[in-house]
C-alpha positions in Angstrom: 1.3 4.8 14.3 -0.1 3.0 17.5 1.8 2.4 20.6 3.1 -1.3 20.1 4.4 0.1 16.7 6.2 2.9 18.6 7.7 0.3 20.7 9.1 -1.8 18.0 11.0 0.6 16.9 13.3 1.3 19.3 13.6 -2.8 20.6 14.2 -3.6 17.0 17.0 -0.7 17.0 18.8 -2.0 20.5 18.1 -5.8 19.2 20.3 -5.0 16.3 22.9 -3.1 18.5 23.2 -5.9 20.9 22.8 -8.1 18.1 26.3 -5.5 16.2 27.8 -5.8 19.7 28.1 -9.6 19.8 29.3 -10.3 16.6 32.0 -7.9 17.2 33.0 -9.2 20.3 33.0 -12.8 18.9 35.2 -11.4 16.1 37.9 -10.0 18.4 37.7 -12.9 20.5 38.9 -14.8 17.5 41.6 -12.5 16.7 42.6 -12.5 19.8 43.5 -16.1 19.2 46.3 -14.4 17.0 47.6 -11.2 18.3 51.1 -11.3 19.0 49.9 -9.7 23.1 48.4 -13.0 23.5 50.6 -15.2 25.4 48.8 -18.1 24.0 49.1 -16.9 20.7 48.2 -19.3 18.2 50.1 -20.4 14.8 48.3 -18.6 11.9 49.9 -20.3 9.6 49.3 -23.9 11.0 45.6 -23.0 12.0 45.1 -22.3 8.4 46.7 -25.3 7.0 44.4 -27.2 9.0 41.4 -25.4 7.8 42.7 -26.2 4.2 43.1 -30.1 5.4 39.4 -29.8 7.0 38.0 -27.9 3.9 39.2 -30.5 1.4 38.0 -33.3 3.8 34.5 -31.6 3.7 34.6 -31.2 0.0 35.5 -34.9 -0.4 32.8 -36.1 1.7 30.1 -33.6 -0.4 31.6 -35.3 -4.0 31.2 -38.9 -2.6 27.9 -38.0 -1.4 27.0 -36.4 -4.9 27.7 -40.3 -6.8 
């Protein structure tokens, strides 16, 4: 093994920490949207009844596309 593989090793190993790290954090910043400590808690019910209006609107727009 030469030296730049030596140093791939460990950069590939903290690039998929850091790469672990941020998609936890963006995961608990989105449940963070819901948790009953968050004073600006948000409505899971209505956020996902407006998923379900945006889905079918997206699935509409594939089907007329698809004609």
């Amino acid at each position: 093994m030469n030296i730049t593989q030596e140093q791939e090793i460990p950069f590939n190993e903290k690039t998929d920490l850091i790469n672990d790290l941020i998609a936890v954090s963006t995961v608990m910043e989105e449940i963070w949207r819901y948790h009953p400590d968050n004073p600006k808690q948000k409505d899971v019910i209505s956020e996902y009844n407006q998923l379900l209006k945006i889905k079918g609107d997206i699935e509409n727009e594939i089907a007329e596309l698809g004609e």
